[in-house]
N, C-alpha and C positions, 0 to 999 in steps of 0.2 A: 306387280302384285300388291295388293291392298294389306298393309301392317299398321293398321290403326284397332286398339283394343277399346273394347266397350267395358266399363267396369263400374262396380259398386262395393262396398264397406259397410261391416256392419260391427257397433263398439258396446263395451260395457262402460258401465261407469257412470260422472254426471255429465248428462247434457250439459249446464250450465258451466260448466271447469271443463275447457279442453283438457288441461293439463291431466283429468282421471282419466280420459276417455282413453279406453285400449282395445287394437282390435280380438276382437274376436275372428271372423272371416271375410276373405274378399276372394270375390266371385270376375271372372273375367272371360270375357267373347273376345277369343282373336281371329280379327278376319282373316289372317293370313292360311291360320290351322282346320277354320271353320269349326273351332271347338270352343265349348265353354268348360270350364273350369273352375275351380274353388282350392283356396290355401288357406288354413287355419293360422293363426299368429303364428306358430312352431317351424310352419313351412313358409314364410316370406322369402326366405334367400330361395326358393325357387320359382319365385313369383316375379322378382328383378330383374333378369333376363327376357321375361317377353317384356315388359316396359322397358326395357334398356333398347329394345328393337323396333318396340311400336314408332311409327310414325306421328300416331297420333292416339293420346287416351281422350277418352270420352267418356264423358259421367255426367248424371244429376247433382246439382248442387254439388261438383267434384272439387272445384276451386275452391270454394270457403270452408266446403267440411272433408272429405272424402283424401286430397291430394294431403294438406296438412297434417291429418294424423297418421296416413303415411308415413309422413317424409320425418317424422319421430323413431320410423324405423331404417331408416333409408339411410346409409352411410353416406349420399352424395345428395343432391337437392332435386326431387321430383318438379318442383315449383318454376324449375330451368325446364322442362320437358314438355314440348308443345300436346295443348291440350284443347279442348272443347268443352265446357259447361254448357249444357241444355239449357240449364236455368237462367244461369247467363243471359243466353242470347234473348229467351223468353220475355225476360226483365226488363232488359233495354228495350227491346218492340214492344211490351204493352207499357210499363212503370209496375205492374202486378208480379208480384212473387207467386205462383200456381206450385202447387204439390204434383207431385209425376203423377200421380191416381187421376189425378182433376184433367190435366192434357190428354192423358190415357182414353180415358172415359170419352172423353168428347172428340179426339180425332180418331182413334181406332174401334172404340169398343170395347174394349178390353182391361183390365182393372188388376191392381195388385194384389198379392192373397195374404199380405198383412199390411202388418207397420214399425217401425224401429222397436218398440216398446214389447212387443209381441215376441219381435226376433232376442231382444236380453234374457226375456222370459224362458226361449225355447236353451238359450245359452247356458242361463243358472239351473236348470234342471237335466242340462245335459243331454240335453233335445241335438245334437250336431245335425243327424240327417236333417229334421227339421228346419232345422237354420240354415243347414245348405239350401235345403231348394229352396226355400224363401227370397236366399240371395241370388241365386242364378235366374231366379224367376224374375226379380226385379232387372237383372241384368238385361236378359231377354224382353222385357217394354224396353226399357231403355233402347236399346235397339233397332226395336218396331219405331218409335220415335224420331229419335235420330233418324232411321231410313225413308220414313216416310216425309220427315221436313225437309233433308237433302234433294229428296227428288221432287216434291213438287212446291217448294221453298214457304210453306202454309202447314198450319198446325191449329188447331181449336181447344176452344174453349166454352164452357157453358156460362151463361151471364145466373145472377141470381133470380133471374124470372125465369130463368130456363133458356132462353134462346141461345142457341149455337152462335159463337161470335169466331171468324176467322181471326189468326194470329200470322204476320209476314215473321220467314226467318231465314239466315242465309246460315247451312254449316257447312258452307265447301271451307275448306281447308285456305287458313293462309301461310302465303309465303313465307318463309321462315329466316334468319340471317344465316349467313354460310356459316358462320361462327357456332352455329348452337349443335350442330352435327358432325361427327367426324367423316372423311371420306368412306369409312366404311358403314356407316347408314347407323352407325349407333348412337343414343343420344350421350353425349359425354358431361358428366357434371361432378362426377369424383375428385375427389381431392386427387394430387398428384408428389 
């Protein structure tokens, strides 16, 4: 059975100072439940237990931004928890940093229905449905993304003249040290 979650975070605060940045909401697809989901800051301790199970988290830009302001809530170290950056991988096969809209766009069709700045917005006025679907919706490319590069190892992009340019990616999953999972399939990084 597939326990890898797809997930996205969305913060207030300055972009420029992690150290303000808090979240607001995070939105997660777990393969295992075939549900998507959303936990507001209040509700993270029930949000630890599917990451504590996942096999594998997956995210946009989840490494540099997404896992660390996490793991400010995280009593144990998300950063130990095998994971998948999209962008990531993106980054090394072109040297280009693309926005998840820009890959969207050009390999599926399909497009996000905002932007970080949008979602603070819907935050400070106390918008939560709004911010929910925003996030699940991003979750959901995410995804379509993710599924679509796994299975046929190519993703696109649009050039500034316009041409469609292929992108090579590989997200199967790597091996992992025995060390990083206990025998019962949970990822272990709490203090003890």
């Amino acid at each position: 059975m597939n326990r890898e979650v797809v997930f996205d975070i969305e913060t207030t605060g300055d972009i420029k100072n992690f150290d303000t940045l808090k979240v607001t909401i995070v939105s997660v697809y777990d393969y295992e439940t075939q549900m998507c989901r959303s936990f507001l800051e209040s509700e993270l301790s029930q949000l630890w237990p599917i990451f504590e199970k996942a096999d594998r988290l997956i995210g946009y830009n989840s490494d540099f931004f997404d896992i660390p302001i996490l793991n400010k809530y995280y009593t144990g170290d998300l950063t130990k928890f095998p994971s998948l950056d999209l962008l990531k991988v993106i980054k090394e096969s072109t040297g280009t940093r693309f926005k998840l809209d820009e890959i969207a766009k050009a390999t599926l069709q399909i497009q996000k229905s905002g932007d970080g700045l949008q979602a603070m917005k819907w935050f400070e006025e106390g918008n939560i449905e709004k911010l929910r679907e925003y996030c699940e919706q991003d979750v959901r490319v995410t995804k379509e993304i993710y599924e679509y590069g796994r299975k046929n190892k190519m993703l696109y992009y649009t050039t500034l003249a316009g041409q469609l340019m292929p992108l090579p990616v590989n997200f199967d999953p790597i091996l992992r040290p025995a060390n990083t999972v206990a025998s019962s399939g949970l990822n272990m990084t709490l203090p003890i």
